[in-house]
C-alpha positions as CSV (number, residue, x, y, z in Angstrom):
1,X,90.9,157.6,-140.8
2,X,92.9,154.6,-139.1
3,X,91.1,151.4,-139.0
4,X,91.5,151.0,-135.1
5,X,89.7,154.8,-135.3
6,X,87.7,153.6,-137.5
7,X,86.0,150.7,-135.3
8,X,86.1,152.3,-132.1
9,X,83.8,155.7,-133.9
10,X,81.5,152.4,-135.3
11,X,81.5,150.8,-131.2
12,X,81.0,154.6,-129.3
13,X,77.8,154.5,-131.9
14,X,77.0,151.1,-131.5
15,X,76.5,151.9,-127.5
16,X,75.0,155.3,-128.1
17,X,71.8,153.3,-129.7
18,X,71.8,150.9,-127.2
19,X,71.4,152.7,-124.6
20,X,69.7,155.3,-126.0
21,X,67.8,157.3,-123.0
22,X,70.5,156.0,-120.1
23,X,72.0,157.6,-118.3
24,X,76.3,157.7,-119.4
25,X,79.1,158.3,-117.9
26,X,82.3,158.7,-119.5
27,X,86.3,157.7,-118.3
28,X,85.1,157.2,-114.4
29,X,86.9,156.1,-111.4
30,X,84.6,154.9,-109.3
31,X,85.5,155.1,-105.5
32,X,85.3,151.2,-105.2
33,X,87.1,150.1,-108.1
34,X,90.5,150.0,-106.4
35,X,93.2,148.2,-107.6
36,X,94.4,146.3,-104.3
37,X,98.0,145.4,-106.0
38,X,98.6,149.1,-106.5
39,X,96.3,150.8,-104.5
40,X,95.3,152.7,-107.3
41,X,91.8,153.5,-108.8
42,X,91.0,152.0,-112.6
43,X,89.2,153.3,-115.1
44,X,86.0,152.2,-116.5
45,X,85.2,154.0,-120.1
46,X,81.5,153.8,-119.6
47,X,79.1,153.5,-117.0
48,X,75.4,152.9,-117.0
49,X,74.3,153.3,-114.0
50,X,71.2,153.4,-113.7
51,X,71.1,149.1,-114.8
52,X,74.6,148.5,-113.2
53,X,76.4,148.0,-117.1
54,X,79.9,149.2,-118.1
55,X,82.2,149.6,-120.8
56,X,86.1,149.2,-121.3
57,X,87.6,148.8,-124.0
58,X,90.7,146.8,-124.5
59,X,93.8,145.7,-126.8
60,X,94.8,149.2,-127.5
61,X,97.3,152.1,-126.2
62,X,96.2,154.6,-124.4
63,X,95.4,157.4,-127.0
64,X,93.9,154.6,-128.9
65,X,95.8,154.6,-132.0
66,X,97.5,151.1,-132.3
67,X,97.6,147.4,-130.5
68,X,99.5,146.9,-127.8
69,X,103.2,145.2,-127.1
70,X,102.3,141.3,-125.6
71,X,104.1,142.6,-122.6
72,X,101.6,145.3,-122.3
73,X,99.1,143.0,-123.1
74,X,99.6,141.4,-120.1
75,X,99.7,143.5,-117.6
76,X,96.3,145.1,-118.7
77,X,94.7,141.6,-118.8
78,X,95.4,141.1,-115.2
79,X,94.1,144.6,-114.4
80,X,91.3,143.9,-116.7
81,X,90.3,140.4,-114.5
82,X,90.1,142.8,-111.5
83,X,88.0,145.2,-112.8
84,X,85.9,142.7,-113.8
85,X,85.8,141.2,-110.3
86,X,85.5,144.5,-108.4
87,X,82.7,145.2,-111.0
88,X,80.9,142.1,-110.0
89,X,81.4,142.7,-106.4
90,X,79.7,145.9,-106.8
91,X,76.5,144.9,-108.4
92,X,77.9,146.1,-112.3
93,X,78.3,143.9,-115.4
94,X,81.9,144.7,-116.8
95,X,81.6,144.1,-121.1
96,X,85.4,144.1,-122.2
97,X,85.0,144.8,-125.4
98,X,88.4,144.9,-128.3
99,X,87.0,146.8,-131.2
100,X,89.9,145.5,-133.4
101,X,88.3,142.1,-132.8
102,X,85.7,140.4,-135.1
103,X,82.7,142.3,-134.4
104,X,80.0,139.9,-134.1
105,X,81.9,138.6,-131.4
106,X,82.4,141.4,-129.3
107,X,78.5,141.7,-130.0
108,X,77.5,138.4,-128.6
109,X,80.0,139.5,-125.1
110,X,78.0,142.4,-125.0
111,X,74.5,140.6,-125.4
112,X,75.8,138.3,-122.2
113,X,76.3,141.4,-120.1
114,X,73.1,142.6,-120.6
115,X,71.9,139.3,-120.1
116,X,73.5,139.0,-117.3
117,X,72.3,143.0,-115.9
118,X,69.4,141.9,-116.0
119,X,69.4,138.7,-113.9
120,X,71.2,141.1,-111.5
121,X,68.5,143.8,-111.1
122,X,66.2,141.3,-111.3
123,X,67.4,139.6,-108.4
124,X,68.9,142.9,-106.2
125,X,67.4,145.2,-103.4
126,X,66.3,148.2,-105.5
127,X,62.6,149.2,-104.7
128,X,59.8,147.3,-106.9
129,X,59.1,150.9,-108.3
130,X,63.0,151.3,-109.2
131,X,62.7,147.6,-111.3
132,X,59.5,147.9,-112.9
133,X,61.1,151.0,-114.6
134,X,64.5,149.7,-115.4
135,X,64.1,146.4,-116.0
136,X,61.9,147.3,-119.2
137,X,64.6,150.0,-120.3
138,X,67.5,147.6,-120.3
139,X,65.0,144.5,-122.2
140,X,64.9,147.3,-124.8
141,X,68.6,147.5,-124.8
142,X,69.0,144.1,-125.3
143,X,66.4,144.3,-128.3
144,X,68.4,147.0,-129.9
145,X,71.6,145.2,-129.4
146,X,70.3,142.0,-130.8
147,X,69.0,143.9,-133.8
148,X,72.0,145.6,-134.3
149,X,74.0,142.4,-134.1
150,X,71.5,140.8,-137.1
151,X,72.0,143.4,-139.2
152,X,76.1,143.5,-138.7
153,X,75.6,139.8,-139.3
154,X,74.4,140.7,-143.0
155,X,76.8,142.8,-144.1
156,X,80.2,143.5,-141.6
157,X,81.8,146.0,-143.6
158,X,78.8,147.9,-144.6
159,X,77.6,147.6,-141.0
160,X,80.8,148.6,-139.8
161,X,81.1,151.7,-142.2
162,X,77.7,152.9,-141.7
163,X,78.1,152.8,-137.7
164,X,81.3,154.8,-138.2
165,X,80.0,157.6,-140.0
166,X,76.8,157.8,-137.7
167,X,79.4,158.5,-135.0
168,X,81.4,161.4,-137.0
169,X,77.6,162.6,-137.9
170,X,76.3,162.1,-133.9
171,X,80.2,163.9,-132.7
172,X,78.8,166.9,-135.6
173,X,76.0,167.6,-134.2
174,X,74.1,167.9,-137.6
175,X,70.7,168.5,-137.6
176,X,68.0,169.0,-140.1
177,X,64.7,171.1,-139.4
178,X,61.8,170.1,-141.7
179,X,59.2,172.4,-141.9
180,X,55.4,172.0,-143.7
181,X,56.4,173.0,-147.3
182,X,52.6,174.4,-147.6
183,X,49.8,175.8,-145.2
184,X,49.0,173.7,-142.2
185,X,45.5,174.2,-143.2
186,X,45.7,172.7,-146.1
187,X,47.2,169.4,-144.6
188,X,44.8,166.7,-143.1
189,X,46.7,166.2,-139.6
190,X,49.1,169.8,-139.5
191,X,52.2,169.7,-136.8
192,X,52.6,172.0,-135.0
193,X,55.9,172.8,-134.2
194,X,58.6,171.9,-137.3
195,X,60.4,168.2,-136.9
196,X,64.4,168.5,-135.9
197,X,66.0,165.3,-137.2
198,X,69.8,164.3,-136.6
199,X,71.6,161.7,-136.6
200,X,71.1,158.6,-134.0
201,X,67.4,159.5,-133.2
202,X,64.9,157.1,-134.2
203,X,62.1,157.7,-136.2
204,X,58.9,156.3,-137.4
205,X,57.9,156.1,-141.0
206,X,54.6,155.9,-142.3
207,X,55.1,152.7,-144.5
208,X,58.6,151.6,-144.0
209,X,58.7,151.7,-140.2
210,X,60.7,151.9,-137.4
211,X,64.2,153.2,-138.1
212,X,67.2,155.5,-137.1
213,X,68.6,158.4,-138.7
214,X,72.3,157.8,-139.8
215,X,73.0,160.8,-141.7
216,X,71.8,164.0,-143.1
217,X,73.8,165.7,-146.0
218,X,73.4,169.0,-147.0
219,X,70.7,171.4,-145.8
220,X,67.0,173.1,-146.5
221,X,64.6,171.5,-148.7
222,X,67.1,169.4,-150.9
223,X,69.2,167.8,-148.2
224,X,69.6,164.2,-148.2
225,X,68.4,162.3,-145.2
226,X,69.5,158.8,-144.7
227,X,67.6,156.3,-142.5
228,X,68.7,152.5,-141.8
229,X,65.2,150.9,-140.6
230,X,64.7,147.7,-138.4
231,X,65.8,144.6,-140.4
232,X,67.1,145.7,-143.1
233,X,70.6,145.3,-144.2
234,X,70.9,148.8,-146.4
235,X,70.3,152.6,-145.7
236,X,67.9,154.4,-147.5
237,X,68.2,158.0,-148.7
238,X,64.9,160.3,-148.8
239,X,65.1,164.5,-149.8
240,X,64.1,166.3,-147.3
241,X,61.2,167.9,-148.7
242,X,59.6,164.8,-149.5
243,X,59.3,163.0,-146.1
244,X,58.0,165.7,-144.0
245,X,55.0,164.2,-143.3
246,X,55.6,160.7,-143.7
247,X,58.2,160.8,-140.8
248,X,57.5,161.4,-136.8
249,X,59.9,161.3,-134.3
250,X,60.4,158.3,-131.8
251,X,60.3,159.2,-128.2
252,X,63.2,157.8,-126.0
């Protein structure tokens, strides 16, 4: 795996648990994001809708695959500043974001849009109904991101390697069903129905907290779960069969 690949897998998971529950939209043109020097529509790589946020990333060619030539450089900059003002315009927070870039960085950029979203639906026309249900969502957001951003702070690399692979897991589609290994009579609180973990989904741990599943390897009674919880720097790795009911599942 390239090391351009390599960051952008670690930023598409980076934004899939921040916004967690919005909303996404992926490569759109919206009708209003004309460029007037060509006529021609731009493209945004991610839209959030619902809280006016979206995503491009920059500094790389098209297929994503290396850096760009300075001339190239260039010309996407200016297109980039009118995105950004056609964005604005338009009531959306525009986060140009260059994964080959220093990562904490492009983290603290991101933090500002969201800052910045919020002071915007704060401030707009949407019904009271439409902000005291939004404005909460994109606060936890921000929480998430800030949290994230601590724990990249810690350990880059690790961060940045552990983000990666959550994104090949999430792009998988693996998922682990954990069922009662005895009678649900026999247990003090039974569930009912058997727990589905995967990767990206958030969990809840009896002792250890509040966490999100990173990856699961192998399957059945003996596969490994891994779980990175709030404010810790490290993953930790639990068998399968010995979690079940220490572990509930997070609503988003």
């Amino acid at each position: 795996m390239s090391s351009v690949y390599f960051a952008i897998s670690a930023w598409r998971e980076i934004l899939a648990r921040i916004f967690t529950g919005f909303e996404e939209q992926d490569n759109v043109t919206p009708t209003w994001l004309v460029n007037p020097a060509t006529n021609r529509r731009l493209k945004l790589d991610k839209l959030y809708p619902q809280v006016g946020v979206a995503v491009r990333f920059v500094g790389l060619t098209a297929k994503g695959q290396g850096r760009q030539s300075d001339w190239e450089a260039m010309e996407n900059e200016q297109r980039d500043q009118t995105r950004i003002e056609l964005c604005r315009q338009n009531g959306v927070q525009l986060a140009t974001l260059d994964p080959a870039d220093e990562m904490l960085k492009q983290m603290d950029a991101l933090l500002s849009v969201l800052a910045r979203a919020s002071r915007t639906l704060a401030q707009g026309p949407q019904p009271t109904k439409y902000k005291a249900e939004w404005m909460p969502a994109l606060a936890a957001a921000r929480d998430r991101a800030e949290k994230l951003r601590s724990l990249i702070a810690k350990n880059p690399e690790q961060m940045l390697a552990n983000l990666a692979e959550g994104w090949r897991d999430r792009e998988a589609g693996s998922a682990l069903e954990l069922r009662s290994p005895e009678p649900a009579a026999a247990r003090n609180q039974p569930r009912a129905e058997p727990l589905l973990l995967a990767p990206s989904l958030r969990v809840r741990h009896l002792k250890l907290g509040d966490g999100v599943v990173t990856r699961i390897d192998g399957a059945g009674d003996e596969a490994q779960v891994y779980i990175l919880f709030d404010g810790a720097g490290d993953e930790r790795r639990f068998q399968a069969n010995l979690i079940y009911d220490k572990l509930e599942l997070i609503p988003s």
